[in-house]
C-alpha positions in Angstrom: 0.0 0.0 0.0 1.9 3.1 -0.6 2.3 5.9 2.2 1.1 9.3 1.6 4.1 10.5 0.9 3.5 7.7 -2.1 0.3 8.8 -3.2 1.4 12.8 -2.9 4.3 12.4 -5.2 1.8 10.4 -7.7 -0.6 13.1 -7.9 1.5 15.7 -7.7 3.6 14.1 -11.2 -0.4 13.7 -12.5 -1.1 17.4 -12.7 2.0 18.9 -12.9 2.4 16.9 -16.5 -0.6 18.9 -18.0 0.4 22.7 -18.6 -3.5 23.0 -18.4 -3.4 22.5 -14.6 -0.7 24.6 -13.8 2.6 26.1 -14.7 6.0 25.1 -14.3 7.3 25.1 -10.8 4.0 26.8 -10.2 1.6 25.6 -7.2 1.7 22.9 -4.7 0.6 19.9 -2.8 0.3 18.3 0.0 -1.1 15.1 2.4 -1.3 14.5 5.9 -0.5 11.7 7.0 0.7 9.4 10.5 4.3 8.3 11.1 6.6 7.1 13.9 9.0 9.7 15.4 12.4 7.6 16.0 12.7 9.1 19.2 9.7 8.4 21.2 8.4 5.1 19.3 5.3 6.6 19.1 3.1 8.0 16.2 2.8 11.9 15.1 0.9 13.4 12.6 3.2 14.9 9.5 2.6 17.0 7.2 4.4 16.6 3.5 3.9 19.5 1.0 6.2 20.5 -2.1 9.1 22.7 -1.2 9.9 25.8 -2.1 11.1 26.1 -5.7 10.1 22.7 -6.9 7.7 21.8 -9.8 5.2 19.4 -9.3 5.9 17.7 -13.0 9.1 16.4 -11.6 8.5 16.1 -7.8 10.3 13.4 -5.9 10.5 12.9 -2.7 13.6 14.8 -1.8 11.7 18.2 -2.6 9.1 17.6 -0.3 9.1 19.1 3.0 8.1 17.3 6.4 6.7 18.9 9.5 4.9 17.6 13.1 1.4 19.4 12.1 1.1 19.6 15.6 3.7 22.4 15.9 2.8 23.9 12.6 -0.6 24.6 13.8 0.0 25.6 17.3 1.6 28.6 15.3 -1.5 30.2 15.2 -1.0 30.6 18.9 2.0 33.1 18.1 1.0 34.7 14.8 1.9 38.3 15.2 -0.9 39.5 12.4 -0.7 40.0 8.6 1.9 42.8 9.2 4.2 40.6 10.9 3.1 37.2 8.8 6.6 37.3 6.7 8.5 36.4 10.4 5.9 32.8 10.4 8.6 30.9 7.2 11.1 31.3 9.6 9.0 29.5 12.2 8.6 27.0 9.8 12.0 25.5 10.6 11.0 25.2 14.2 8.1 22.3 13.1 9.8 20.1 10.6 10.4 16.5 11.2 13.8 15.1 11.5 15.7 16.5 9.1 13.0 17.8 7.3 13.8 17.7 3.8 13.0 21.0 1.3 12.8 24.2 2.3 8.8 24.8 3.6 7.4 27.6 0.7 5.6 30.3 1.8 1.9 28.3 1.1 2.6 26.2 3.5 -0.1 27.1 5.9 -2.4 27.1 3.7 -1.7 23.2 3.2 -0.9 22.8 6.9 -4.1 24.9 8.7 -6.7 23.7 6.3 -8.3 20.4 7.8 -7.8 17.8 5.0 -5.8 15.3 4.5 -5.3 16.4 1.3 -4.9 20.1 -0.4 -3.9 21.3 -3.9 -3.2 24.5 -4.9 -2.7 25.3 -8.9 -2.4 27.6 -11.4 -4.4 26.5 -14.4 -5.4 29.2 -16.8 -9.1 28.4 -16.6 -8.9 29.5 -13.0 -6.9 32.3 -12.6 -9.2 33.6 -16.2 -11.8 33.7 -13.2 -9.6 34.7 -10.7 -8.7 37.6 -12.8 -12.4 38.6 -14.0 -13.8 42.0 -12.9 -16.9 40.1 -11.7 -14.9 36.9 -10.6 -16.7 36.8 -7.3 -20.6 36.7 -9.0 -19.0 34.4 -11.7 -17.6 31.7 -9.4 -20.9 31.5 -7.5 -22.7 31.1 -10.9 -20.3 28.5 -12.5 -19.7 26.0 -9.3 -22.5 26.9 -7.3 -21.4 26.5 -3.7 -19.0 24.0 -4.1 -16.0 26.7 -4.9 -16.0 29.7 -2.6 -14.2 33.1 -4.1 -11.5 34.5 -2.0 -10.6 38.0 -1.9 -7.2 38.7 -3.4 -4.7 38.1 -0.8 -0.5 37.6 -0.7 0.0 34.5 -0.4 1.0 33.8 3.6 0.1 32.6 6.8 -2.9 34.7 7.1 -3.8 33.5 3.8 -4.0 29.9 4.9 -6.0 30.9 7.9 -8.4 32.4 5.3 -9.0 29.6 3.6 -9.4 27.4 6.7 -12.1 29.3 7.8 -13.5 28.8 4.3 -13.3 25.4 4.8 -14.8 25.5 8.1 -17.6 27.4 7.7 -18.2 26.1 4.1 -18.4 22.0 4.4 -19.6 21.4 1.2 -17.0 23.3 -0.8 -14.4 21.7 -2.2 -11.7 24.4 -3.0 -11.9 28.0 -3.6 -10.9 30.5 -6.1 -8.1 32.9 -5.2 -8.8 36.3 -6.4 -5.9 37.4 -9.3 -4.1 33.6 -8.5 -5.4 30.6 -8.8 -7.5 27.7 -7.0 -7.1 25.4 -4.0 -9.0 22.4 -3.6 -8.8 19.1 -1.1 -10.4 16.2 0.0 -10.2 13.3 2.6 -8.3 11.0 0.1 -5.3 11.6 -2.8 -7.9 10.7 -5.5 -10.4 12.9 -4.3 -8.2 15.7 -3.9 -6.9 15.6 -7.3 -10.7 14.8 -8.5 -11.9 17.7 -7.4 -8.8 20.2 -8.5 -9.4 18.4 -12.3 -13.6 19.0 -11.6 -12.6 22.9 -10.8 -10.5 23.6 -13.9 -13.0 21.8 -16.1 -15.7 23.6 -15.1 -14.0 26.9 -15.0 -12.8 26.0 -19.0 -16.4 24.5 -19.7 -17.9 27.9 -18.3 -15.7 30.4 -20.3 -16.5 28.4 -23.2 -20.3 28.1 -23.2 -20.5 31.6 -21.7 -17.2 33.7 -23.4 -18.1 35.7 -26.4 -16.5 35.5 -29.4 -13.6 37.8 -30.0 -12.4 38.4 -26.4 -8.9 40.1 -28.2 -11.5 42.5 -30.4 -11.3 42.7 -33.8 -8.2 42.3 -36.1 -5.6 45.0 -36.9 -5.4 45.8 -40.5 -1.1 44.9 -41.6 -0.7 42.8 -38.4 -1.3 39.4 -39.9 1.5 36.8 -39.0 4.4 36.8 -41.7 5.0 33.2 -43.2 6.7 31.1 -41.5 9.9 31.6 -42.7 9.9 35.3 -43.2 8.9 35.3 -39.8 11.9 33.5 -38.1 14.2 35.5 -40.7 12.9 38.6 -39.1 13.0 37.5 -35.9 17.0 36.1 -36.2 17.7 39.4 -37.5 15.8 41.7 -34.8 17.1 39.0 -32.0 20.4 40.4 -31.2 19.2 43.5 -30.8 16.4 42.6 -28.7 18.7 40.6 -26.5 20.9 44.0 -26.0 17.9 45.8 -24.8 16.7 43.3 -22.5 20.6 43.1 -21.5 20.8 46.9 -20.5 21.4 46.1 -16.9 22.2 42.4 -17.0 23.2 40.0 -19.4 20.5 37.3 -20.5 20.3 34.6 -22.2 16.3 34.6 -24.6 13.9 32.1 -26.1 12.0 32.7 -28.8 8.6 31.3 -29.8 6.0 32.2 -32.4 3.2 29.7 -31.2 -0.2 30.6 -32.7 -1.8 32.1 -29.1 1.3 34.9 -29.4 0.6 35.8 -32.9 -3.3 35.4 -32.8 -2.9 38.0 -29.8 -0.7 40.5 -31.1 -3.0 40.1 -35.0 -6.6 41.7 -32.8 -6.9 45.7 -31.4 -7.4 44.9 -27.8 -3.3 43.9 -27.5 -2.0 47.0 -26.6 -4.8 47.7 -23.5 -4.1 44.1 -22.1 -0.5 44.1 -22.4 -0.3 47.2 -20.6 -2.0 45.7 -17.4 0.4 42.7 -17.3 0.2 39.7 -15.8 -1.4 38.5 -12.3 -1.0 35.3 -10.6 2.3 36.0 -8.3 4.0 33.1 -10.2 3.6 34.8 -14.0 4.7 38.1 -12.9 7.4 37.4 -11.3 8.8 35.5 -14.1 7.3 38.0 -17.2 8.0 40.8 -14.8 5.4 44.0 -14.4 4.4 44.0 -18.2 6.0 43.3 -21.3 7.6 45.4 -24.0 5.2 45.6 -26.8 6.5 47.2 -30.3 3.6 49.1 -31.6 4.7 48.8 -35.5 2.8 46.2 -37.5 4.9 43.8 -39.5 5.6 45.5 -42.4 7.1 47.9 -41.1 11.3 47.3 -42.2 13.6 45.6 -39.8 15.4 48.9 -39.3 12.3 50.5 -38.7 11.8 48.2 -36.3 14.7 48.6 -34.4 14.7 52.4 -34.2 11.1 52.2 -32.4 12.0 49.1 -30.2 15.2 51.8 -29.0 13.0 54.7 -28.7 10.0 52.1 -26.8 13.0 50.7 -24.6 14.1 53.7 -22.9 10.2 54.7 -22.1 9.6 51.4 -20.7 13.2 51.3 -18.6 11.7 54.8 -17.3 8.1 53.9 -16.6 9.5 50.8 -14.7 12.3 53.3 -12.3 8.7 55.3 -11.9 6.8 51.8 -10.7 9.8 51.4 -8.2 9.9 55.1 -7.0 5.8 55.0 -6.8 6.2 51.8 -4.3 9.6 51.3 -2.8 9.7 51.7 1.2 13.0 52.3 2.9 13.4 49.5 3.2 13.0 47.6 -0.1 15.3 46.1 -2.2 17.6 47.9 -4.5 15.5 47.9 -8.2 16.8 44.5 -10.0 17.3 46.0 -13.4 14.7 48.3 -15.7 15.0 46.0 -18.7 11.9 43.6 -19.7 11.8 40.2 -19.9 9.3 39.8 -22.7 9.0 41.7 -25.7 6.6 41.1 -27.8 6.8 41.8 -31.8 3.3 41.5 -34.1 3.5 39.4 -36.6 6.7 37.6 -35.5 6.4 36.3 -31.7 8.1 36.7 -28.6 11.1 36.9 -27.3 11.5 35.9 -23.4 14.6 36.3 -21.3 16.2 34.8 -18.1 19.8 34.2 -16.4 19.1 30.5 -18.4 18.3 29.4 -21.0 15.5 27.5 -18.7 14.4 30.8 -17.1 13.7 32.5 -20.2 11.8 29.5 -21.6 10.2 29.4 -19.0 9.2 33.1 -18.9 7.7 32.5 -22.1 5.8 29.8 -21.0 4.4 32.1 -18.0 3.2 34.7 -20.9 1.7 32.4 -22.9 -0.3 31.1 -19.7 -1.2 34.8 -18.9 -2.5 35.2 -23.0 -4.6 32.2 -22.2 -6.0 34.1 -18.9 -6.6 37.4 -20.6 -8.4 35.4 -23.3 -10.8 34.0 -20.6 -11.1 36.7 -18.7 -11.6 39.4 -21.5 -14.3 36.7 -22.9 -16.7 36.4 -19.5 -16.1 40.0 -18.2 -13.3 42.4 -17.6 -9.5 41.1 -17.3 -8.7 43.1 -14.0 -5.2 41.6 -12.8 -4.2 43.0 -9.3 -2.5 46.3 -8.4 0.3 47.4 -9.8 1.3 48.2 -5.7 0.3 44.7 -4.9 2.5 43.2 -7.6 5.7 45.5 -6.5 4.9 43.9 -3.2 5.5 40.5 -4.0 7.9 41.3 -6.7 10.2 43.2 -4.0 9.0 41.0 -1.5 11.7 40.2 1.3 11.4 37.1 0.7 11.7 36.9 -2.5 14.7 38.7 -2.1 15.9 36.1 0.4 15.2 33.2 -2.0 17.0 34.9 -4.8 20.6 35.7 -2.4 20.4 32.3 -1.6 20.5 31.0 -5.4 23.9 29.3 -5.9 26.7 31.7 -7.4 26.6 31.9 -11.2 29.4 29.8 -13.3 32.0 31.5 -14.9 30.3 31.9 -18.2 26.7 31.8 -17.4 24.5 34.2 -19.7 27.2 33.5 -22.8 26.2 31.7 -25.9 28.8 29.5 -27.8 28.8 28.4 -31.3 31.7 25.7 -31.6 32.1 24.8 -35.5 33.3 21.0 -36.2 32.1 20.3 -32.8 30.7 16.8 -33.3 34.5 15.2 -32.1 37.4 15.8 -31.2 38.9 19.3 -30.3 35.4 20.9 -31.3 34.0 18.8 -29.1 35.6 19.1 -25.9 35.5 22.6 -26.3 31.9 22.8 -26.4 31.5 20.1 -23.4 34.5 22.4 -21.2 32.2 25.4 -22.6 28.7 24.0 -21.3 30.3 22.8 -17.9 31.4 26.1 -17.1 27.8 27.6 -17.5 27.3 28.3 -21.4 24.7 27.7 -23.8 26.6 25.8 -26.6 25.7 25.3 -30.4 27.7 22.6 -31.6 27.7 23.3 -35.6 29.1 20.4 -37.6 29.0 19.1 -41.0 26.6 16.1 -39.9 23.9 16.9 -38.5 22.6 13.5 -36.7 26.3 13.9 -35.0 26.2 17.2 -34.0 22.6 16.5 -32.3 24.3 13.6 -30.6 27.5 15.3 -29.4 24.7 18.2 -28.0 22.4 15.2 -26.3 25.8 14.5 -24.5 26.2 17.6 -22.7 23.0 18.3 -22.0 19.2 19.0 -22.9 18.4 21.6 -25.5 18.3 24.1 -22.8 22.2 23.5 -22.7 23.2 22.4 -26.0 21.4 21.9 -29.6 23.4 20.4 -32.9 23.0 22.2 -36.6 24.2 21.3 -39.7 26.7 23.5 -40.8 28.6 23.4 -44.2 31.2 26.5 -43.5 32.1 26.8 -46.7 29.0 28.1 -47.6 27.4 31.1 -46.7 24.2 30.7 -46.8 24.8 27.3 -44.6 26.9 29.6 -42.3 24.0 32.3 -42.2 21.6 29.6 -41.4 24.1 28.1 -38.5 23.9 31.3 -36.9 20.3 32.2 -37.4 19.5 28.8 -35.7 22.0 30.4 -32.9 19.9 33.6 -32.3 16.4 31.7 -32.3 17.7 29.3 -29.6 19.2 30.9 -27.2 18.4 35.1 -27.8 21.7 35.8 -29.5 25.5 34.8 -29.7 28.6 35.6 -27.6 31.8 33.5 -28.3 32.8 32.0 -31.8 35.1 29.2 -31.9 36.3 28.7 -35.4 37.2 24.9 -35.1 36.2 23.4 -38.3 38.9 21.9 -39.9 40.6 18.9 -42.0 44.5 18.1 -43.1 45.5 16.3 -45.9 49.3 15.9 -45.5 51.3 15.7 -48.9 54.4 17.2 -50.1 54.4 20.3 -52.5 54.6 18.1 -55.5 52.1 16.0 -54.8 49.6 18.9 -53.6 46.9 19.4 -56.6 45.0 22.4 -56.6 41.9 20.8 -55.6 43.8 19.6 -52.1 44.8 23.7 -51.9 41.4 24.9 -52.5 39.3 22.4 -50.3 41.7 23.2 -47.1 41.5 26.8 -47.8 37.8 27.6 -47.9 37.1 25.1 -45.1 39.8 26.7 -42.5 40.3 30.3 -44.5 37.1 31.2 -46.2 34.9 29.0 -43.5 36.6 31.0 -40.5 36.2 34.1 -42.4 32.5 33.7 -43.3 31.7 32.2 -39.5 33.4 35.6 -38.4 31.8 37.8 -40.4 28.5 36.2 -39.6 28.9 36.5 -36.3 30.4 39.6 -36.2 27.1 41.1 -37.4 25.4 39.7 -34.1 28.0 40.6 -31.6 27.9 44.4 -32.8 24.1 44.2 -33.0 24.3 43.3 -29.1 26.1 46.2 -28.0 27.7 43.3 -25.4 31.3 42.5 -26.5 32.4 39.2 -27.5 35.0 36.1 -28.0 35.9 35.4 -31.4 38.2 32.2 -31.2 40.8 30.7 -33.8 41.8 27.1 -33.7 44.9 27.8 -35.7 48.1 25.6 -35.2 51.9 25.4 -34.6 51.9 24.9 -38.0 50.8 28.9 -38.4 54.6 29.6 -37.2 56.7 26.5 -37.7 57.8 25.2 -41.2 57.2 21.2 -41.6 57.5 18.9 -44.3 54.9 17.8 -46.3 51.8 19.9 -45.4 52.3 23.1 -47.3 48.7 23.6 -47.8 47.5 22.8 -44.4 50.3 25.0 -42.7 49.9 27.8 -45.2 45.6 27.8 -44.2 46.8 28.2 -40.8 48.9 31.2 -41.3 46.1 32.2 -43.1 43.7 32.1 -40.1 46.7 32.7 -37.6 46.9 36.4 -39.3 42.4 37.1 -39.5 43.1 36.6 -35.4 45.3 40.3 -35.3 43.5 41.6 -38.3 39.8 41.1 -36.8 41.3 42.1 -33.6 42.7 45.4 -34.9 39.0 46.1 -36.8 36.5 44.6 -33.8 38.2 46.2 -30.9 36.0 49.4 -30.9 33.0 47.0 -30.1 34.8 45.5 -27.6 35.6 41.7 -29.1 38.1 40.1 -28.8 39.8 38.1 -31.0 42.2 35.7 -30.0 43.3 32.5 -31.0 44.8 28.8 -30.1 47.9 26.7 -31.6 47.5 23.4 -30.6 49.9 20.6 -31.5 50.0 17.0 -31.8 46.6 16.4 -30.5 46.4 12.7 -31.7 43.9 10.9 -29.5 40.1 12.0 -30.2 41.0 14.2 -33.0 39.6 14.0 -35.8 41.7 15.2 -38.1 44.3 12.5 -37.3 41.4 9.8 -37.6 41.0 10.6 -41.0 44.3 9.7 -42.4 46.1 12.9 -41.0 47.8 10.8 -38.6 49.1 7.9 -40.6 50.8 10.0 -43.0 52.4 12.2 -40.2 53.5 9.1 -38.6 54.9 7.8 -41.9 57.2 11.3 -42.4 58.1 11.2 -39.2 59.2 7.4 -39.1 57.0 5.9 -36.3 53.7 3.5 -35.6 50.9 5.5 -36.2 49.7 4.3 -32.7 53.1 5.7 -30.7 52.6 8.9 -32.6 51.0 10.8 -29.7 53.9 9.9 -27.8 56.1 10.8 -30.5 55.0 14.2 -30.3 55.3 14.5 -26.6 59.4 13.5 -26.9 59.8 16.1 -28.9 58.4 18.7 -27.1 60.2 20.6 -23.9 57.2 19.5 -21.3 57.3 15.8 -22.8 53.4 15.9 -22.5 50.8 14.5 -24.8 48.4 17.0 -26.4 44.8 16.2 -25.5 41.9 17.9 -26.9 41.1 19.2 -23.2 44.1 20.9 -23.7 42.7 23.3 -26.2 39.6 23.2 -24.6 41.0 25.0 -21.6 42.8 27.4 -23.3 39.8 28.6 -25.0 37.8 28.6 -21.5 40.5 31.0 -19.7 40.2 33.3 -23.1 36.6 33.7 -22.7 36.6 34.1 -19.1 37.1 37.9 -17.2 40.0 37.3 -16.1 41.2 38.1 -19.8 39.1 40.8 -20.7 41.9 43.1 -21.5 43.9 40.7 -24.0 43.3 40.5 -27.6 45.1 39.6 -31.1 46.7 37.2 -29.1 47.8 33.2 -29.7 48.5 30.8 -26.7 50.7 27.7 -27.5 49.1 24.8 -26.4 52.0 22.0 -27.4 53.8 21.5 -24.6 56.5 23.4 -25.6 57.7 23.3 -29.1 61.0 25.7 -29.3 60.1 26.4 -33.0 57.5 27.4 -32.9 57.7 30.3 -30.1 56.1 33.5 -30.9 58.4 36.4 -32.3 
């Protein structure tokens, strides 16, 4: 039979894996339930409810916190009153059961005070739609009768819990409420009935806006603001992404996400846009995400691209001003310092949204939130009036002490969190641990590679697509290079260090060398670094942010060997575009710099590919001792590995290097002749 704890987890998985019910890490559960303390032998009531910060998609057991219910509730003894209520999460620590597992969230109460065994508390869009009508308090007696009692629009908190207890008490036929410009709790005696009765509220709440909603909720639609096709669409977006990201990374940098789902378009294509966006979003959970309301560019999509970005300039510095005057209007003495003036979603017509976080989760995520809100407005606007709460009350919560608390304790950033990475020939070899070194130290990484099925495999080995994604990436083309970098923009907002790694060597002497052999390593290493640079120049100036542009080059960009006249003389080649493109991208602040590696023989995959057996064959030895080879001869006596390179290129992107540029690091364990002059 499984234990409450069991059952909780089960449920709690159940609704958290429909976006209908709620949003991610958005809401909470909970069951009471009877265990034996290990001190006394004997039994005591617990309480389990989801953590602070968790989502209930993915709850397991370690994010669930435990507490005696009889100290949580004899709480009420010492509650100081709403003023005081933010003092009661501390007191949570003082009631949890051995060593208590998560962090208690501020709802806890609310699961803790109200007397059920069993308590959810969601976000779906359906309810908050209700939550959020001007009327809400009429329509939730009409639509469930008195089986879902409205609640007046408080933060959530121990008094809030309290509310809803008496609720219960006083209402014993109800099974959940409606939380004014939130959401909905709902419980019962068993797990199944719980989440019964959570499912009956959001179906009747979506079964009422339908039979009841008018038509066109959004109004009519805007002359010139149909969607673009599909492609036009993510064209314009790629090209308006960098500078988007720059504006939403005034204060902070951020990595974005970019969607144009059919709800986004379908909103910004009808007149009533502009009035909703400006009232932004409700339920604590959106906002805080989406922050106080989105950028909204007011041109429709016709207008030019440079157009475009002129108004979403001039619109930017208004809405970085109107949010300093939110923070003047309701910032106490003793509120936080303002987090940034920037927005987190900015919405174009015609194209979609872009969405921004410190991850590329977070900004997801963020988008996610809107969407959800969309959906809300939509059922709002269609039963009555969307009427989201204060402006003051949201300030309140989004400056909220502790929310400030939970944000100081979030763990210290990585190294190169917020930065984007495209890695060409990234699916092995050198590319490839630069890209895995690049992720582990807090990038989002693009791993661009001739084949596309092993760049999406290389990127499924460092992580989910919020980390890493494989594209297909011919760089001797440009339009294939173009495309590489467009695909950049869309996935993660916009593009910050450039590793030019794409490479092969065929090793033959000057007489054998036909002009085919010349011209195929030259545009992959010379032309494809150039056109990958140029490409991504375009972005990192857009930004307004800086930038790493990094060569793979070679020893052989310094040192004269036999028998590879065309590989040595592409690497001089791109040896020399490092101090050129430093000298010409300096003013934007990018740096260029670049790596020459040597003798990196095991996982490369340049050597795989026949590279290494010839080497091995001018220089005399197995082809399997010619790692080793090239360690003897070198004044370290160290074997190359490709996490050699890779580190090199993590310590040029980091800021402990900000003030270098043009320059090449050796990585070859010392090779005499090939030191820099």
């Amino acid at each position: 039979m499984a234990t409450a704890a069991e059952e909780l987890i089960a449920r709690s998985n159940r609704l958290g894996a429909d976006p209908r019910n709620t949003n991610y890490a958005g809401g909470n559960t909970s069951a009471k339930g009877t265990a034996t303390d290990p001190v006394t032998g004997e039994d005591v009531e617990l309480l389990w409810v989801k953590g602070s910060g968790g989502d209930l998609g993915t709850l397991k057991e370690s994010g669930l916190a435990v507490l005696r219910l009889d100290r949580l509730r004899a709480l009420v003894d010492v509650y100081p009153g709403v003023e005081r209520e933010d003092e009661m999460v501390a007191a949570f620590d003082y009631t949890l059961h051995g060593k208590g597992g998560a962090a208690p969230s501020i709802d806890t109460a609310m699961h803790g005070l109200v007397d059920a065994a069993h308590v959810d508390h969601l976000h779906p869009d359906s309810g908050i739609a209700i939550a959020t009508a001007a009327d809400g308090e009429r329509i939730t007696a009409e639509a469930f009768g008195g089986k879902v009692v409205w609640v007046p629009w408080r933060r959530p908190g121990f008094q809030l819990g309290l509310d809803i207890a008496e609720i219960k008490a006083q209402n014993p036929d109800a099974i959940g409420c409606i939380l004014g410009g939130h959401g909905i709790t709902a419980w019962g005696d068993t797990s199944d009935e719980a989440e019964r009765n959570s499912l009956w509220i959001i179906e009747t709440a979506a079964g009422y806006i339908a039979e009841h909603g008018r038509e066109n909720p959004f109004g009519e639609r805007l002359d010139g603001y149909a969607p673009l096709a599909p492609e036009e669409r993510r064209a314009r977006a790629a090209a308006l992404a960098p500078v988007i990201r720059g504006i939403a990374s005034t204060d902070r940098a951020q990595v974005g996400h970019f969607t144009d789902a059919d709800v986004v378009l379908d909103f910004l294509e009808h007149s009533e846009h502009p009035r909703l966006a400006a009232l932004g979003t409700s339920c604590p959970d959106h906002f805080l995400r989406t922050k106080v309301k989105p950028l909204v560019l007011d041109l429709p999509p016709t207008a030019s691209v440079e157009e475009s970005i002129e108004r979403l300039t001039e619109l930017h510095e208004q809405y970085r001003q109107d949010y300093a005057a939110y923070y003047e209007a309701y910032a106490t003495e003793d509120s936080p310092a303002m987090r940034g003036a920037d927005p987190a979603i900015v919405l174009i017509p015609g194209v979609g949204m872009f969405s921004y976080g410190a991850n590329k989760q977070t900004a997801r995520v963020a988008g996610e939130f809107y969407i959800n809100a969309i959906n809300v407005m939509r059922g709002a606007e269609a039963i009555s009036t969307y009427s989201p709460i204060s402006d003051e009350e949201k300030f309140r919560i989004e400056y909220w002490a502790l929310e400030e608390a939970k944000l100081q304790r979030m763990p210290k950033p990585k190294p190169l969190a917020t930065r984007i990475a495209l890695v060409t020939g990234a699916a092995s070899g050198i590319g490839k641990a630069i890209a895995t070194r690049l992720a582990a130290e807090g990038a989002c990484v693009v791993i661009a590679d001739l084949d596309l099925e092993k760049a999406q495999a290389a990127a499924a080995e460092i992580g989910n697509t919020d980390v890493a994604i494989g594209v297909v990436a011919n760089v001797t083309d440009e339009a294939a290079v173009q495309a590489a970098i467009d695909a950049t923009v869309l996935a993660f907002g916009g593009l910050d260090i450039v590793v030019n790694n794409a490479g092969l060597s065929l090793s033959k002497s000057l007489l054998e060398t036909t002009v085919a052999d010349w011209d195929l390593q030259h545009n992959v290493m010379a032309k494809g670094s150039f056109l990958v640079s140029k490409a991504a120049a375009k972005v990192l100036i857009d930004q307004k942010l800086g930038g790493d542009i990094v060569y793979i080059s070679s020893k052989n960009s310094v040192f004269a060997g036999p028998n590879n006249i065309a590989y040595s003389a592409t690497k001089a080649d791109q040896a020399h575009q490092v101090r050129l493109l430093a000298a010409e991208l300096g003013e934007h602040g990018v740096k260029v710099n670049g790596i020459n590696p040597d003798g990196v023989v095991r996982g490369s995959g340049i050597f795989a590919g026949g590279w290494g057996a010839k080497r091995a064959a001018v220089y005399g030895v197995p082809e399997e001792e010619l790692g080793k080879y090239y360690a003897q001869r070198t004044l370290l006596k160290r074997e190359v590995l490709p996490e050699n390179v890779a580190n090199a290129v993590f310590v040029l992107c980091t800021s402990d290097m900000s003030h270098t540029t043009g320059l090449h690091i050796p990585v070859d364990a010392g090779v005499a002749a090939a030191f820099l002059r």
